[in-house]
N, C-alpha and C positions, 0 to 999 in steps of 0.2 A: 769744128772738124769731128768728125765720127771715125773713133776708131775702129779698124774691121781686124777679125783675125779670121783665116781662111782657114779650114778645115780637111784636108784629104787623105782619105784611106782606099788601101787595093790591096784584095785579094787572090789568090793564083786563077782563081773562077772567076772572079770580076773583073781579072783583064781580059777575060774572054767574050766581056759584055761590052767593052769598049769604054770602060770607066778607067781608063789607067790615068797614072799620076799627072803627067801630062795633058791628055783631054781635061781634067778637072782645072787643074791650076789656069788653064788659057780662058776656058771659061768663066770661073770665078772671076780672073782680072778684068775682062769684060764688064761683068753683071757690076763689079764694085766702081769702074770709073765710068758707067752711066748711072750710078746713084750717089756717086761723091760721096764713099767710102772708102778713107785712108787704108790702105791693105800694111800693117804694121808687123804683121809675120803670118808667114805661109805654115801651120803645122802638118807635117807629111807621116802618115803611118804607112810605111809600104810593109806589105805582105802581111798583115793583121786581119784576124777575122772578127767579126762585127759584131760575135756571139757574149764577148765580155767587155771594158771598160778598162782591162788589161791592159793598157798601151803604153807607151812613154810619150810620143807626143799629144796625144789627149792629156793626160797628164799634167804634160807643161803646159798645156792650155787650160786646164784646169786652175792651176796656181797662178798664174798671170792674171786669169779673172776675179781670183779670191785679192790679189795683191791689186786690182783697181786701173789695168791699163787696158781693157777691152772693153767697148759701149758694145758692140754685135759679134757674135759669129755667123757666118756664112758657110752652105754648106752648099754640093753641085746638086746633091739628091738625100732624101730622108735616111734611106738606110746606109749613107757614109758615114755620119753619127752611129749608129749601131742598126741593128737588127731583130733586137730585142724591144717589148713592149716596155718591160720594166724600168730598166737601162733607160729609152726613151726620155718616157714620164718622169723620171730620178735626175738628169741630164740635166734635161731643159726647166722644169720645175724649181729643184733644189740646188743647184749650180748654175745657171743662167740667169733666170726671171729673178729669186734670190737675193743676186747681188746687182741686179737693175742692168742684165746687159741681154739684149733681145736676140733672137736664132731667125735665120734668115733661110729659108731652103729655097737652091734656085727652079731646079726642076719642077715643082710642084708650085712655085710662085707664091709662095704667100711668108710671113712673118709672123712672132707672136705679139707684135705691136699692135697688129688689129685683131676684133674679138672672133673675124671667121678665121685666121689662122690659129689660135688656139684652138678652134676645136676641132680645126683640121688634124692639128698634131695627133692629137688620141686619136682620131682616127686611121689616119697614116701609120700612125704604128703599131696597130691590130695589124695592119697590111705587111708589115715589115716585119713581125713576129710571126704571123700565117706563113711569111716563105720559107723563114728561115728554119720553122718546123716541119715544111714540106720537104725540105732540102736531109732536115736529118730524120724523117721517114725514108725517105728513098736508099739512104746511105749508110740506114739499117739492114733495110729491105737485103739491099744489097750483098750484107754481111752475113744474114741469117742465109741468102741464098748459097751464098760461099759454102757455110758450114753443113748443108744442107748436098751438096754438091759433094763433101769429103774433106775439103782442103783446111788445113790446116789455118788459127786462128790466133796470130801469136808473131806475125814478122820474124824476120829471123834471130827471132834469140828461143830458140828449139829446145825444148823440155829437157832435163837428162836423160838419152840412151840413144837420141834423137839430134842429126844435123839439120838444119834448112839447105835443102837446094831446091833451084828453079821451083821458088812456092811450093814445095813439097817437103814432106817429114821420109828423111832416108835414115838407117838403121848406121848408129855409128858402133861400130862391133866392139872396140872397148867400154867403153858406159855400158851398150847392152847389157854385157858381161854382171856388173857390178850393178844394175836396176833388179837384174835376174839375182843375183846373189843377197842381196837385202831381202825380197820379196820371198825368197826360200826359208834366211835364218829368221824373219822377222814370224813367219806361220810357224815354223819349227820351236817357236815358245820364248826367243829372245827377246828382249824387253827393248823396248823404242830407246831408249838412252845406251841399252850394249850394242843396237844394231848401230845407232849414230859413231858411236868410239871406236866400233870394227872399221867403219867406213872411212871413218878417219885418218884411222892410224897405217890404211893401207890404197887408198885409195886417192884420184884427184880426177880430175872431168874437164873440159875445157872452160867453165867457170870459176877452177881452182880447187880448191878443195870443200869438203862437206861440212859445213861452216857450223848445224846447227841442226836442232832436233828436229826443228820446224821444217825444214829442210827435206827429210828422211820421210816422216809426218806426209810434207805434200807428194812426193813421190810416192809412196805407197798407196794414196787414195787418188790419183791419177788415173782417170778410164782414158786416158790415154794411151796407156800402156797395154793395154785389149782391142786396140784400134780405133777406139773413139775421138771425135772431136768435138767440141764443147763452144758453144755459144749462147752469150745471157743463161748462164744455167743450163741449161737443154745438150742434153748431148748426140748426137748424128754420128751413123759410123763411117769411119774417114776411110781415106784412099789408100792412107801407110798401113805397113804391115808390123803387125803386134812384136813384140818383147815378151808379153806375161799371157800365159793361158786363163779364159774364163774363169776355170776353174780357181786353180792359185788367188788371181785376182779378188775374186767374193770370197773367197777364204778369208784373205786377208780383214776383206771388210768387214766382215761378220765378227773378228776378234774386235774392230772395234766396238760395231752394233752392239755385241752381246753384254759386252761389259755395261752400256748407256742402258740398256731397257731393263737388267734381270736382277745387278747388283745393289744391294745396301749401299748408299751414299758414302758410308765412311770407308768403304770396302772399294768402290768405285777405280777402275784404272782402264783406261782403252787399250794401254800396251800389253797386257796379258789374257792369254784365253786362262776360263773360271771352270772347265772341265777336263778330263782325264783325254777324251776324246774326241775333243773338238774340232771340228775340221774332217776327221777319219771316216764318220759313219754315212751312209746310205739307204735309200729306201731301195728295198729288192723290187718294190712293185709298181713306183712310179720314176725313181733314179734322183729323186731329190733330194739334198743332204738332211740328215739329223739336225736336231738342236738343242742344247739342255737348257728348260727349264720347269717349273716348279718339279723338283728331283725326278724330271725323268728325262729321258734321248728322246724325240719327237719327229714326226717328218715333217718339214717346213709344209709339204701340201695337206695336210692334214689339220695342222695346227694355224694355218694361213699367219704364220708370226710374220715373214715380208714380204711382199709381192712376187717380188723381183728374184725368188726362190721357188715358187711355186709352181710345179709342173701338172699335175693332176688335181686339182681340187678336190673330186670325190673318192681320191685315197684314203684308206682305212688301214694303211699300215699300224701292226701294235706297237703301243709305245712301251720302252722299256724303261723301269728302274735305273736311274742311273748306277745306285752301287752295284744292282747286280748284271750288269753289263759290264761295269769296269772290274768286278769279280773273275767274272767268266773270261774276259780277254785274257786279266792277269793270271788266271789257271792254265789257260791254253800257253802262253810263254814261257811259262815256269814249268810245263810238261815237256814244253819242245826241244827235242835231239835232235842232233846231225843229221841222225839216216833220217828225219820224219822231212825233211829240206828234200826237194827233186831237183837232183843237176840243173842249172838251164847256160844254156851258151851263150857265149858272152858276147855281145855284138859291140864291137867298139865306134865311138862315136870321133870320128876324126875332127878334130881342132883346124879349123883352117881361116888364117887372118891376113890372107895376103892383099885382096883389094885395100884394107884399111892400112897395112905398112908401106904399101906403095904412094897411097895418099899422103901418110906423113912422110914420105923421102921428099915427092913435090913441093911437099908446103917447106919443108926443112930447105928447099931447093930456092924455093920466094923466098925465105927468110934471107939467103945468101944473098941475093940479087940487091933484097933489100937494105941490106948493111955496105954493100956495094955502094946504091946510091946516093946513102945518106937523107934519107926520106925519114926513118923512124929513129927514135933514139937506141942507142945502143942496150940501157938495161933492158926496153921491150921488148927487143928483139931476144935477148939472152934469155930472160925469164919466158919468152915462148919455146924458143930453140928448148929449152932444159925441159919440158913439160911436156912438148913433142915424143925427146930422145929417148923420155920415163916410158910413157905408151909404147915405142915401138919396144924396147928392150923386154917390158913387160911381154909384149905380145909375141914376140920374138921366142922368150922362155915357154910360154904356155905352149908353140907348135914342137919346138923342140922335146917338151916332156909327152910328145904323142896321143895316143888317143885316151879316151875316157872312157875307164868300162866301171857297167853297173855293179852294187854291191857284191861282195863275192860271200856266197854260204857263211864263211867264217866271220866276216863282219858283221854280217847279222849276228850271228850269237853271241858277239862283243858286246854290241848293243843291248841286246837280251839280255845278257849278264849283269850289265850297269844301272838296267833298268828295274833288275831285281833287287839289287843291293840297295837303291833307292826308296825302297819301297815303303820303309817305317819312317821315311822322312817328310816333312810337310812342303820340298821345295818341287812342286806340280812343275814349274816350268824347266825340272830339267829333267824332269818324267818322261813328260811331253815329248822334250829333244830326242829322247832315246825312241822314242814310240816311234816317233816320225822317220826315221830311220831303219827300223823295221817292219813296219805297217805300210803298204801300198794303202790299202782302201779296210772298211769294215762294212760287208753289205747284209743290213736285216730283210727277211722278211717272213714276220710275226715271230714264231718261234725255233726260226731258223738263222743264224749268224754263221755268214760266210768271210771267215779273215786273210786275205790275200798280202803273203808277206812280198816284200819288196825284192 
């Protein structure tokens, strides 16, 4: 008697070829009781794809062979065994032939009991690794053309500041809020581990709360957050609309870059800019930021330090000294009175969160329905309810405190002040903070500094 164990796998594409569980098994039992082969168990993979060796009932067909009660397996077609060359040849080879039990493929009719079915196998399965790699070209293709197109790359678990709807990246206006507030304290000279603990201690997201530096880390270096979309590396600009301006954006990055390319190893840190005015200055002649290094302020076009800065190549803006640049600022501050300030009007920027509080009444609304039915457990629904009612109260307060208006004259020379009194002290990053606060911009050109207070 010849024992057979039958082999059958389907996947969601391959019952579209007409291999489902069924057509294989009616045929197998055919092929094996016109060759008086005992069928001693059917092993069924349904919904398994062919690409790994992953399976449970392969598996258990595996062990029943190692354990001595299979002489054959049978299969309907080559690539139900797998899809892969390697797999294949590793299969039949080292588990099959092995332990003395022969592979049987019905569609292609042959076995490796005779010596043209073994050489058919190796060849068969160049043909079954050839599809299967056509299949994930196409299905590449496909994705690169997505990303290429705008759409977002990520299924719906949406980046922070970002919902999934209908395949799309829509602006969730609390997360905004707090992607925008990172991205400000973290250029303003705070150190990646005080942005993490601010964010912490006051903040949560629809993933919970800000678990971790790495966290803070990947959101900040997110061209996401400028509109991009990202695929294998390569970034496309997407369909959604930005959270963080250009600008802000490569600021940020640049505190990283700067620190990898300029600083001593032991001095090394990505969380801190290493100048006085970093991030502040401009070129008057081509509009592309400064840079400090080897001790001076540079235009990135000039200096060609990174591409992706570069606006005029054949800029010849002068480079300056760094200390006598950070001199000259610090004298103009430390000069500056009240009347040298020109009034300007205060344009208030109105707070408005009502689409996004209406969304949480709804969902607060399903949540009801849902404790209603008894579909979800009670604490998940509470721990959502609770997380919801934080967001809207939150948002709630911020319309109620009205509009936003920009620094007022006297702020600034609070700032001014603070930044004076810091001045004999080595802690640059809380210079920096006071600077940032005072300093819209700082634009050279050559021997001309133009400082535009905020």
């Amino acid at each position: 008697m010849i024992r057979g164990a039958c082999y059958v796998r389907v996947s969601t594409d391959n019952q579209l070829e007409n291999y489902s569980i069924e057509e294989q098994t009616d045929r197998l039992k055919s092929y094996c009781a016109a060759k008086d082969i005992t069928i001693t168990k059917f092993y069924t993979d349904g919904g398994y794809s062919g690409g790994n060796t992953n399976r449970p009932a392969l598996q258990q067909m595996l062990a029943d062979i190692t354990a001595g009660s299979i002489d054959v397996v049978v299969v309907y077609k080559l690539d139900r065994l797998s899809r892969s060359q390697k797999d294949t040849l590793m299969l039949i080879e080292d588990k099959f032939i092995a332990n003395g039990v022969n592979f049987i493929s019905v569609n292609e009719n042959f076995d490796t009991a005779s010596p043209f079915g073994k050489a058919m196998i190796g060849m068969l399965s160049v043909f079954a690794q050839l599809e299967k790699d056509q299949i994930t070209e196409r299905f590449t293709m496909g994705r690169i053309g997505r990303a290429k197109n705008g759409y977002y790359h990520g299924g719906p678990t949406a980046p922070t500041g970002y919902d999934y709807v209908d395949g799309c990246l829509v602006i969730n206006e609390y997360e905004a809020l707090q992607v925008k507030e990172l991205y400000e304290r973290f250029a303003n000279g705070h150190t990646l581990h005080e942005c993490w603990r601010h964010m912490q201690n006051h903040y949560s997201t629809k993933y919970g709360a800000w678990s971790s530096e790495t966290l803070v880390r990947h959101v900040l270096q997110n061209d996401v957050y400028i509109g991009n979309v990202k695929f294998k590396g390569v970034s496309y600009k997407g369909r959604h609309e930005p959270i963080i301006s250009d600008e802000l954006f490569y600021s940020v990055q640049d505190i990283f870059n700067t620190s990898k390319r300029n600083i001593p190893s032991f001095r090394r840190s990505p969380f801190k800019a290493q100048t006085l005015l970093s991030n502040l200055v401009y070129c008057g002649k081509c509009g592309a930021r400064f840079h400090g290094e080897h001790g001076n302020y540079a235009c990135y076009s000039r200096t060609k330090g990174d591409k992706k800065y570069i606006i005029d190549p054949n800029c010849k803006n002068k480079k300056w000294k760094i200390a006598d640049l950070d001199a000259l600022v610090t004298e103009y501050l430390a000069k500056l009175s009240f009347n040298d300030l020109e009034p300007r009007p205060a344009t208030p920027v109105k707070k408005d969160y009502s689409k996004r509080i209406s969304e949480i009444d709804r969902q607060l609304s399903n949540l009801i329905d849902l404790y209603q039915v008894g579909s979800i457990p009670m604490e998940v629904i509470s721990q959502k309810a609770d997380a919801l009612s934080k967001e809207k109260a939150f948002l709630v307060h911020q319309e109620a405190a009205g509009s936003t208006l920009p620094l007022s004259n006297e702020e600034i020379l609070l700032f001014r002040d603070r930044f004076l009194q810091l001045l004999s002290s080595d802690d640059l990053q809380a210079k920096r903070a006071c600077l940032t606060n005072v300093i819209e911009k700082i634009i050279v050109d050559d021997d001309n500094v133009d400082i535009v207070l905020k």
